[in-house]
SERO-4910 file (N, C-alpha, C, O; in steps of 0.05 Angstrom, whole numbers):
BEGIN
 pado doro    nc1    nc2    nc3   cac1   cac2   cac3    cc1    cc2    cc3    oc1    oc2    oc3
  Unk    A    226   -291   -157    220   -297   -185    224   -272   -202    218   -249   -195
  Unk    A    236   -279   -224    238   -262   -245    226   -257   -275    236   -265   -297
  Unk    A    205   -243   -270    184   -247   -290    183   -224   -318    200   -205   -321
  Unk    A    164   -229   -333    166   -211   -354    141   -195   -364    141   -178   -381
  Unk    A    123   -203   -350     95   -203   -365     69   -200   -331     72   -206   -307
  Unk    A     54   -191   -343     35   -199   -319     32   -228   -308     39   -236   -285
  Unk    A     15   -249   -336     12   -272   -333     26   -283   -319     16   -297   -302
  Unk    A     45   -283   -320     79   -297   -306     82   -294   -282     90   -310   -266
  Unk    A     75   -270   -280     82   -258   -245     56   -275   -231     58   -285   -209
  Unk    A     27   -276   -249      7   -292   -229     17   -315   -223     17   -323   -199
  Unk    A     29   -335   -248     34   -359   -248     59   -359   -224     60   -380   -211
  Unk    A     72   -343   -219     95   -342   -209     83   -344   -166     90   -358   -146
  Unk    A     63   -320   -174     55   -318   -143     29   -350   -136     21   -363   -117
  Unk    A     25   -350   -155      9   -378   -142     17   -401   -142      2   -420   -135
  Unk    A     46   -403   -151     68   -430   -156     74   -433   -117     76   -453   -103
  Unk    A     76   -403   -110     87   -402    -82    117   -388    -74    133   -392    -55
  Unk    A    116   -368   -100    142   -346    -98    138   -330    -73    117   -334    -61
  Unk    A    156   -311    -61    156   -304    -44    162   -269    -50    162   -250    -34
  Unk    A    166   -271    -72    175   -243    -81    175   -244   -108    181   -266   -116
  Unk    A    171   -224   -130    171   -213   -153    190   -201   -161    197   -185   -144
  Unk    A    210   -200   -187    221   -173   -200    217   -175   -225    225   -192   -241
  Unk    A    197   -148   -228    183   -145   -250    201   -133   -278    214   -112   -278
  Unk    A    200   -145   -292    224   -137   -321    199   -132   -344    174   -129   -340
  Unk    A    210   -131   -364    206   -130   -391    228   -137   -405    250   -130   -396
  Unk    A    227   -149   -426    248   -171   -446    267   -184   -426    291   -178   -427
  Unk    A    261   -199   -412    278   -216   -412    298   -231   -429    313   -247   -419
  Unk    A    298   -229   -448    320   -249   -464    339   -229   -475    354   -233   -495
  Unk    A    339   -201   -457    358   -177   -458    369   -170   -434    379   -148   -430
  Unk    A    366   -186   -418    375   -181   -388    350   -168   -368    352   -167   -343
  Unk    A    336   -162   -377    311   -155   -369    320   -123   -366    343   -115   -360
  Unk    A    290   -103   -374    281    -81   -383    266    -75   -363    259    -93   -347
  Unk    A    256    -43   -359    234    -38   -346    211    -38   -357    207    -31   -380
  Unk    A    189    -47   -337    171    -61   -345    151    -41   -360    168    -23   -362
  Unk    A    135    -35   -369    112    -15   -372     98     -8   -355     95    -24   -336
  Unk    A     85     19   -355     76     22   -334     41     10   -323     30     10   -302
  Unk    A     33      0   -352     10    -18   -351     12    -39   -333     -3    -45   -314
  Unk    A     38    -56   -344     43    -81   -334     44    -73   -305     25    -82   -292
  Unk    A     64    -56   -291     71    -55   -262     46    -57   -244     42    -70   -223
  Unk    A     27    -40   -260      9    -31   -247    -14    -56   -249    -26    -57   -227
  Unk    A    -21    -69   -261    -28    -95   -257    -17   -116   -245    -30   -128   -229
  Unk    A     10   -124   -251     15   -143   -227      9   -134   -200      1   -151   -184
  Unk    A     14   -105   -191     15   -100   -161    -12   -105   -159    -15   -125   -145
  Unk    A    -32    -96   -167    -55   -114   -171    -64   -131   -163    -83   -134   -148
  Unk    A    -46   -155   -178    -55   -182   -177    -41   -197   -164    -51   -220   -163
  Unk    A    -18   -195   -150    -12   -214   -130     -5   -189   -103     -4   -165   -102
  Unk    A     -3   -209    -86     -5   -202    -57     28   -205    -44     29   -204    -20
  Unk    A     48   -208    -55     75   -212    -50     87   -190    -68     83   -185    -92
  Unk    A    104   -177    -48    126   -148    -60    136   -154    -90    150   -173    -98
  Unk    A    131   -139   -101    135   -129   -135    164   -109   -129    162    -87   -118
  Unk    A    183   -117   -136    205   -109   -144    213   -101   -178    228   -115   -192
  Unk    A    199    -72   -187    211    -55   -212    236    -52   -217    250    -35   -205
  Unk    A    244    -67   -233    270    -64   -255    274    -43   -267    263    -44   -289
  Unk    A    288    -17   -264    297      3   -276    316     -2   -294    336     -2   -279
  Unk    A    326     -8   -322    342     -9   -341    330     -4   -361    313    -19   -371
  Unk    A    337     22   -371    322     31   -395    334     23   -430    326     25   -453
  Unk    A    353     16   -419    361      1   -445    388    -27   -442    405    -29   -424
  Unk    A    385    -42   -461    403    -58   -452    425    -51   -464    427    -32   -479
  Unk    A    450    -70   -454    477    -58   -466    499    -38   -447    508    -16   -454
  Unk    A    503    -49   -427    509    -28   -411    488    -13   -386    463    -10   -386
  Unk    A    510     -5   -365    501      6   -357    514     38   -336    518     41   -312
  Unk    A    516     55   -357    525     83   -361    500    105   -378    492    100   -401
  Unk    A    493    126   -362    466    137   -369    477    165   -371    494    175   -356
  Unk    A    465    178   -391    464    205   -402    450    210   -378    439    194   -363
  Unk    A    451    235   -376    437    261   -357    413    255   -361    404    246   -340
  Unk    A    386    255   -392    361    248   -392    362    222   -391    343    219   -377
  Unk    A    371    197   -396    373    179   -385    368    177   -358    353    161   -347
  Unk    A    383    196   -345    381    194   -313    355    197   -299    344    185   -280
  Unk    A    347    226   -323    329    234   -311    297    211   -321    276    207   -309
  Unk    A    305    203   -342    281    175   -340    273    168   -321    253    174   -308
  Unk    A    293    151   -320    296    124   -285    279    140   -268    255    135   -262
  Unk    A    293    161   -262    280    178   -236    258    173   -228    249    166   -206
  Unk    A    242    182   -265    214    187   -263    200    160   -263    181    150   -251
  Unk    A    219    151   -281    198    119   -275    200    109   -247    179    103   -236
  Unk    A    223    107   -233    221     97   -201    201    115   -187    187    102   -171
  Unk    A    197    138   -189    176    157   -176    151    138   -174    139    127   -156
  Unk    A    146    138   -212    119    123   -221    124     99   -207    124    106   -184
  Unk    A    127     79   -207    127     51   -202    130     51   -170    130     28   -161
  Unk    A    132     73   -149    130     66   -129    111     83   -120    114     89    -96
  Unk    A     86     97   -136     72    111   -133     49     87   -134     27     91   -123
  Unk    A     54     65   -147     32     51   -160     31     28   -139     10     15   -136
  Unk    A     54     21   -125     54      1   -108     77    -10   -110     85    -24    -91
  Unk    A     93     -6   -132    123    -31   -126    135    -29    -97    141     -6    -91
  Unk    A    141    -47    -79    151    -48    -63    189    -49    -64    205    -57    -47
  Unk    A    191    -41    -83    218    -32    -82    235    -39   -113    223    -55   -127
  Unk    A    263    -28   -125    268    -28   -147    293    -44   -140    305    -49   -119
  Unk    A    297    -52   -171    325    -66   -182    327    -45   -198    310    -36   -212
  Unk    A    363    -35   -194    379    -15   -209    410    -14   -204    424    -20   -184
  Unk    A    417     -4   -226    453     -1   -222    456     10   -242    448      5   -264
  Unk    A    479     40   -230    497     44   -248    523     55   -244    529     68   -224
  Unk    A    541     48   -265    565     48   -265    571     74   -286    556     86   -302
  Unk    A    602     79   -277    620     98   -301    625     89   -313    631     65   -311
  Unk    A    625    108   -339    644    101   -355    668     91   -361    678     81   -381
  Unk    A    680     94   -330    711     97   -327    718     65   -310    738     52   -305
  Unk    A    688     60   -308    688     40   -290    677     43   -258    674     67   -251
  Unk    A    670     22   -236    662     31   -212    630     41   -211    616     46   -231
  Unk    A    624     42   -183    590     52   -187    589     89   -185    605    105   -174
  Unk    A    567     93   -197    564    121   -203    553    124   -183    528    126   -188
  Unk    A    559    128   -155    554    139   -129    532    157   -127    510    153   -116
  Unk    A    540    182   -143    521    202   -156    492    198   -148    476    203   -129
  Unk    A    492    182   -174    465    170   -178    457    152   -163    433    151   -160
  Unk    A    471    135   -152    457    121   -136    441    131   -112    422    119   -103
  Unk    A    451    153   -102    443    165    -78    420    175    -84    399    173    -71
  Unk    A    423    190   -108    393    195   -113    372    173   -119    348    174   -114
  Unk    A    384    156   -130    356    137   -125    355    130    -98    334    136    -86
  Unk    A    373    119    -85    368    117    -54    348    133    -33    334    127    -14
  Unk    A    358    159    -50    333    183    -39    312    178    -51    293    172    -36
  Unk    A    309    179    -73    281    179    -84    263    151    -75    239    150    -70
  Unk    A    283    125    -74    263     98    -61    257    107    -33    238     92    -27
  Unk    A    260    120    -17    264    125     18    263    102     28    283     87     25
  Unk    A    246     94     38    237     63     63    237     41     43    243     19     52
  Unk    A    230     43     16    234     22     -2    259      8     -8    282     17     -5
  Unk    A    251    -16    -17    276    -39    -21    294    -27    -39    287     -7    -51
  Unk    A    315    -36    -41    338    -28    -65    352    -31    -64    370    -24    -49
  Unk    A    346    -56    -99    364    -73   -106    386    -67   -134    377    -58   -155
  Unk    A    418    -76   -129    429    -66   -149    437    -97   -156    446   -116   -143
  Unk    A    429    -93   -191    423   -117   -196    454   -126   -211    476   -119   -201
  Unk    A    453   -138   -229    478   -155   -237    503   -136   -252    525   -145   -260
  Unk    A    496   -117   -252    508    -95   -261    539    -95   -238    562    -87   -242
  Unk    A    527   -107   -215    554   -113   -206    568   -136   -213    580   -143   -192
  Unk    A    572   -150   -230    581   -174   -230    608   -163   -253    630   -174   -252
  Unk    A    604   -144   -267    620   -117   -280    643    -99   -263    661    -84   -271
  Unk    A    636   -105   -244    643    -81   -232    682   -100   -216    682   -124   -212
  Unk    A    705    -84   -211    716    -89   -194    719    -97   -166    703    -87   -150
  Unk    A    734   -110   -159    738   -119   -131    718   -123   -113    715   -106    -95
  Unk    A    703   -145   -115    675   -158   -112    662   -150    -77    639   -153    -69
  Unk    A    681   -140    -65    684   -145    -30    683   -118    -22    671   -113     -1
  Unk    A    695    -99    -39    695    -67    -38    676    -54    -43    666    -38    -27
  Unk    A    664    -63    -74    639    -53    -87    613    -64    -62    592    -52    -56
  Unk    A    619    -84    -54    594    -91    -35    595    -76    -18    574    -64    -12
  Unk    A    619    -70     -3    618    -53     20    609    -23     12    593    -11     26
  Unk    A    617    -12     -7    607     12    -11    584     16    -16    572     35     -6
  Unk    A    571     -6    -37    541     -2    -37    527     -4     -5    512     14      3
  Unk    A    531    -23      8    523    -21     38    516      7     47    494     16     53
  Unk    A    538     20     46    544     44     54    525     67     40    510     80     53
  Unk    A    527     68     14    502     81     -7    479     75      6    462     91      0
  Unk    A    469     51     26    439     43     22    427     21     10    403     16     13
  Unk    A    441     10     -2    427    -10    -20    427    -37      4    443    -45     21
  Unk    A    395    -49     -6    395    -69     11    397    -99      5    391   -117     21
  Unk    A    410   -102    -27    415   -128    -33    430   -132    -55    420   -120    -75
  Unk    A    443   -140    -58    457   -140    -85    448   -163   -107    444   -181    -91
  Unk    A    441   -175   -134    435   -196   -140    469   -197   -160    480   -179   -173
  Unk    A    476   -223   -155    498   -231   -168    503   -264   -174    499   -284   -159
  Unk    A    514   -262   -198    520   -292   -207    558   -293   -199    575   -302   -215
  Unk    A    566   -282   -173    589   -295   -169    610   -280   -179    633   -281   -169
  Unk    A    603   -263   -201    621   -254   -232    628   -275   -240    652   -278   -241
  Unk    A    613   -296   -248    615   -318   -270    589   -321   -285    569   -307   -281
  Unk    A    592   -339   -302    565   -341   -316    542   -354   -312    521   -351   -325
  Unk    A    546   -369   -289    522   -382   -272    523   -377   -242    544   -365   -237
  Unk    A    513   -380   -227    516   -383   -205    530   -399   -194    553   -395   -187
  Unk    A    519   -417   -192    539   -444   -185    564   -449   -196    577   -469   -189
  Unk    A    574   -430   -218    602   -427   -222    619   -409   -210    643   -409   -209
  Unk    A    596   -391   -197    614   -369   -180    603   -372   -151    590   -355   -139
  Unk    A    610   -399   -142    592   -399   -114    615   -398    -90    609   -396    -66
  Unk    A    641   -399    -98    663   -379    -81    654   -356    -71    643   -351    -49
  Unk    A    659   -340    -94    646   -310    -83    624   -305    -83    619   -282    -76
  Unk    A    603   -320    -89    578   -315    -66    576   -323    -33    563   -311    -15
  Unk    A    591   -342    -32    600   -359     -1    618   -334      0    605   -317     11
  Unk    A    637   -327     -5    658   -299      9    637   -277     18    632   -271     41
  Unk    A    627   -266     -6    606   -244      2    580   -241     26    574   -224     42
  Unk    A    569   -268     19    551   -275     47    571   -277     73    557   -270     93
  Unk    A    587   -280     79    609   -288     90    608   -252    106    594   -242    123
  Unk    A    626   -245     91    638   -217     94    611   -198     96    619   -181    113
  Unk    A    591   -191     91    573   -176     87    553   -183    111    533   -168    114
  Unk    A    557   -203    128    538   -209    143    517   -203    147    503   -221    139
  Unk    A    502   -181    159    473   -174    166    471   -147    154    448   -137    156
  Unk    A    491   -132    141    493   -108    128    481   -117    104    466   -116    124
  Unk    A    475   -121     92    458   -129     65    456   -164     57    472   -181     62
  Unk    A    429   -166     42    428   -187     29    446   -200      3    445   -188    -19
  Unk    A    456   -215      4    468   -218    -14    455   -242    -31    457   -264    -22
  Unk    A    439   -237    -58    422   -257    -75    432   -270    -99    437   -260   -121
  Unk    A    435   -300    -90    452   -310   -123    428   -306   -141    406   -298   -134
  Unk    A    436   -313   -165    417   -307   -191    441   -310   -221    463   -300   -226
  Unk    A    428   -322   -232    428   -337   -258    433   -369   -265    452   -381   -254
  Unk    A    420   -380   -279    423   -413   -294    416   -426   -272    421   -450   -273
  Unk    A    398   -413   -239    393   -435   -227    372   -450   -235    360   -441   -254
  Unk    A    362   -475   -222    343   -495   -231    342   -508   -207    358   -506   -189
  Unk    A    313   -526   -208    303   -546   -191    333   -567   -189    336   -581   -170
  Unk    A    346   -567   -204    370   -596   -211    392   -583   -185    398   -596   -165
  Unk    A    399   -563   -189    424   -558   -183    420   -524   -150    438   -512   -138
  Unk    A    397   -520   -147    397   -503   -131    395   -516    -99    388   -498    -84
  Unk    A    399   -541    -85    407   -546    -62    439   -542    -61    452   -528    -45
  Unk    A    451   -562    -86    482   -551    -91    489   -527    -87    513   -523    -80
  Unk    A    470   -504    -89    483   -475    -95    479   -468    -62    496   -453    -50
  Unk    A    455   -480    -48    451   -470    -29    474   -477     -1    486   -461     14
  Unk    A    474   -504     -1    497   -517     12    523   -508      8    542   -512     24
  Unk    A    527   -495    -19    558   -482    -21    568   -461    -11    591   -458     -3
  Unk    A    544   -438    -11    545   -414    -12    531   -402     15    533   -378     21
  Unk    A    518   -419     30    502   -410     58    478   -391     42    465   -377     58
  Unk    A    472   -389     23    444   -361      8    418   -377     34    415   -400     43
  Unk    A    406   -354     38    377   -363     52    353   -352     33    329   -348     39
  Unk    A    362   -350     11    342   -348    -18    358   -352    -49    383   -352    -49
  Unk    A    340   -355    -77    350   -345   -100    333   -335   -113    310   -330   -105
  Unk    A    344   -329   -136    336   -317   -156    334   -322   -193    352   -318   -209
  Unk    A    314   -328   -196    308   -339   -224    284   -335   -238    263   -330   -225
  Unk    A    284   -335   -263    256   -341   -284    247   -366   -286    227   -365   -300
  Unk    A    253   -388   -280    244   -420   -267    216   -416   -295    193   -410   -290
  Unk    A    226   -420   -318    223   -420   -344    215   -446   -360    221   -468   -353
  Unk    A    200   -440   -382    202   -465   -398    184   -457   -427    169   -437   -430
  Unk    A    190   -476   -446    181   -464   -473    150   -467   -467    139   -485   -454
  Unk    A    135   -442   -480    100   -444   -479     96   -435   -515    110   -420   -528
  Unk    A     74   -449   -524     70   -455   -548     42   -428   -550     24   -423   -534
  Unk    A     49   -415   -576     20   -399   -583      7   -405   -604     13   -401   -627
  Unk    A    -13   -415   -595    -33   -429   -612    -45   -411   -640    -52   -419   -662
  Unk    A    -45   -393   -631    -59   -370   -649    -38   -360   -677    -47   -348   -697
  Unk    A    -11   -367   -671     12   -363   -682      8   -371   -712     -8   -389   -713
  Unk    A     18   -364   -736     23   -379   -757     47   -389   -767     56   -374   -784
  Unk    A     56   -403   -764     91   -404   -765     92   -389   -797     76   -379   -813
  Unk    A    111   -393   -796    133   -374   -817    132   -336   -821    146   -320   -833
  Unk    A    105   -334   -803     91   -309   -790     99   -292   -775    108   -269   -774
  Unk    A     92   -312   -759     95   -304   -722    104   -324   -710     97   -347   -716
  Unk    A    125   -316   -688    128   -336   -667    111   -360   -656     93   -356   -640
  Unk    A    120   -389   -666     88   -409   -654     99   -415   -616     84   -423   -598
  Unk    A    124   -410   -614    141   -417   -581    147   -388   -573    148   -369   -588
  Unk    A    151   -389   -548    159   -375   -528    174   -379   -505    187   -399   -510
  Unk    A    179   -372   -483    186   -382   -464    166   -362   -437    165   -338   -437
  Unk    A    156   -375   -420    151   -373   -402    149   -382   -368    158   -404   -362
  Unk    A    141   -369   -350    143   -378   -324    135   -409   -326    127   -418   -347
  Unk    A    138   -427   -303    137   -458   -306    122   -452   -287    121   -428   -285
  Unk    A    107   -465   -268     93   -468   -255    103   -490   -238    101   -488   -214
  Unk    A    116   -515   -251    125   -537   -246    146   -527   -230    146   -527   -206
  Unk    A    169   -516   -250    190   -519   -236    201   -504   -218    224   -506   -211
  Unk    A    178   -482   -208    184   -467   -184    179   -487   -155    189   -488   -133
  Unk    A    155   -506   -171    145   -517   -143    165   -544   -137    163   -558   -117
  Unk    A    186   -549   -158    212   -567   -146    234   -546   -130    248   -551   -110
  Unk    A    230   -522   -147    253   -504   -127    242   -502   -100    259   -504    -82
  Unk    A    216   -498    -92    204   -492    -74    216   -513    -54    225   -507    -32
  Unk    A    212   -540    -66    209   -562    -53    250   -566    -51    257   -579    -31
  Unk    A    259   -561    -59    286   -576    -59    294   -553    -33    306   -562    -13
  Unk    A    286   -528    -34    299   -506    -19    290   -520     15    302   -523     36
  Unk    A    269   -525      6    258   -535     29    268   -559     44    255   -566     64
  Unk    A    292   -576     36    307   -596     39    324   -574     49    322   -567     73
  Unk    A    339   -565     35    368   -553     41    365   -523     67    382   -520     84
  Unk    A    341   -506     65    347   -495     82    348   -498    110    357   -480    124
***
């Protein structure tokens, strides 16, 4: 599950998620979270909290204090409990910034680490996997390099394929209760990845004010993904 908020992540762990990755703004590709928030969800649910390191959206190529952000925030967030981060970065020139990755690799040690869609950017889909392998990283999240998943469920079926037991390979984006047995049967995935979403209304709101909608975790429609996965796997 891919959440934004505390609330979300409860709703998320008591729907019957199996895992967390904790963001901030989602409707920017997702942000790192605060350090309030992290530190309350690990808190409040009992299933691994995965911290999103992206400190800004728009890319992902980091100045030197940029760099040195992340650092500190991954320090923090696995000081507090995250069981492991989502991160990626690339050059300028193109390709992953090796560099850096190693150092976060160092700095997560025994912790998870995930490089998130930042590859879906990147060249030659089969290479970049193998090298990250090689860096450490223990899962990649990717929509295929298309704009849904299920539009790029070739090269998720190639990459599961080719990557075998050397890393996880996690589809993620536009899945749904409708269409995630399709993704699963296409591609062999033994998991996904989504915000399993829906509009939530704020009562307190005044329109022409403040926002009276939102969008938040569903409760519902994790427990169809739950249930459909549970057909197909």
């Amino acid at each position: 599950m891919c959440t934004g908020s505390v609330s979300d992540s409860i709703t998320a762990f008591k729907a019957g998620a199996d895992r967390i990755e904790l963001n901030c703004a989602l409707e920017l590709g997702g942000l790192s979270p605060s350090p309030g928030t992290l530190s309350e969800t690990v808190e409040s649910v009992s299933i691994p909290v995965i911290a999103m390191v992206r400190p800004h959206p728009g890319g992902f190529s980091y100045s030197r204090r940029e760099k040195a952000a992340m650092l500190a925030d991954i320090d923090f967030f696995l000081s507090r409990g995250a069981s492991g981060i989502a991160a990626g970065a690339t050059l300028p020139s193109g390709g992953v910034d090796t560099g850096f990755m190693k150092e976060i690799r160092k700095l997560a040690g025994n912790c998870q680490l995930v490089f998130h869609r930042a590859f879906d950017l990147l060249p030659d889909a089969m290479e970049t996997a193998s090298l990250l392998a090689e860096l450490g990283v223990d899962r990649i999240l990717t929509s295929g390099r298309r704009r849904t998943a299920l539009e790029g469920k070739e090269t998720i079926r190639n990459l599961i394929q080719g990557m075998g037991n050397r890393m996880e390979i996690l589809p993620g984006a536009g899945i749904s209760s409708g269409n995630v047995e399709a993704l699963v049967e296409s591609t062999g995935c033994r998991a996904v990845h989504g915000s399993f979403s829906a509009p939530v209304s704020f009562p307190e709101s005044e329109p022409g004010v403040l926002p009276s909608q939102g969008i938040g975790t569903c409760a519902i429609e994790i427990l169809k993904v739950i249930k459909a996965l549970g057909r197909s796997l």
